[in-house]
N, C-alpha and C positions, 0 to 999 in steps of 0.2 A: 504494500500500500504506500503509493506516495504523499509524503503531506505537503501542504501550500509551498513551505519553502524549501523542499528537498531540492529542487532546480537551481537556485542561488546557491544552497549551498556545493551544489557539485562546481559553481562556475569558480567559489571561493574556492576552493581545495585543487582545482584546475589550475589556476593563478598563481598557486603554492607553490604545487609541484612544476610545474614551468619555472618558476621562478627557483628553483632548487636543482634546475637545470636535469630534471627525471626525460630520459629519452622515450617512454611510452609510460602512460595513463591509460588504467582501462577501468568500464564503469562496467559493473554484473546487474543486468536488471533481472526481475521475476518475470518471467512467460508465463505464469499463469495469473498475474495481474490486467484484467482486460485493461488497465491504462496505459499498460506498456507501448502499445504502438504509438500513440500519439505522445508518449515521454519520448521514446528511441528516438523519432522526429525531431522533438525539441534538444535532444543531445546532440543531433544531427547539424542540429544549427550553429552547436557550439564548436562542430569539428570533430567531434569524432566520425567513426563510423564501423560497420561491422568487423568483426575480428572473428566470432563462431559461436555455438550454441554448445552449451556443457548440463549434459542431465544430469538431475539434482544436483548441482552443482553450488546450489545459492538458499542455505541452511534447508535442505533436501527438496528444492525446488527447481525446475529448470531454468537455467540461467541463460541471457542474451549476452554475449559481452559486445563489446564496445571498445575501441580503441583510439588512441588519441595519438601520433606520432609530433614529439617537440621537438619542430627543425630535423627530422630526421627523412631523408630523401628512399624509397626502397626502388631498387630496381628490377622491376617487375620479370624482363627478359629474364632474369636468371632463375626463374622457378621454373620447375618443371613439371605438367602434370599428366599425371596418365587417364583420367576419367573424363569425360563430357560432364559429369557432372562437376569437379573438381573447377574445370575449367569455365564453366557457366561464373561457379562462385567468386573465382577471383576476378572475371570479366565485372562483376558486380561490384565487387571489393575496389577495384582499380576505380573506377567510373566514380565511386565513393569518396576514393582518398583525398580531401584536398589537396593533398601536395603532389598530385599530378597535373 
């Protein structure tokens, strides 16, 4: 469950951790909270974007994560995947990352 100001505080601890110079941030949200899409959204807006989905991962719940890369460039060419599906995901992931 999110409350009014879990959003602020994620942008606060965002600002931290950048500022502490951390090369990835990652937020775990609950998948089974129907708010989650429109929070992911609004995380979306702050920069992150998807990183993968961890069952019960998130005190035994399915988890979204989210990732934040600070100033850190990836170079996509060098992954390698062997699935259509794999390759769906990071075509998604890419398209996501602000820092392409």
């Amino acid at each position: 469950m999110y409350a009014d100001h879990t959003l602020d505080e994620i942008q606060t601890q965002l600002r931290f951790c950048c500022n502490e110079h951390a090369d990835a941030i990652y937020c775990y949200l609950n998948l089974e909270d129907p708010k989650t899409p429109a929070f992911s959204q609004a995380c979306e807006e702050l920069g992150f974007f998807f990183a993968g989905v961890l069952p019960g991962g998130l005190f035994g719940c399915d988890a979204l994560i989210l990732q934040y890369l600070n100033n850190l460039v990836i170079d996509f060419s060098l992954i390698q995947l062997y699935s259509p599906f794999g390759k769906e995901i990071l075509s998604y992931i890419q398209k996501a990352n602000p820092g392409t």
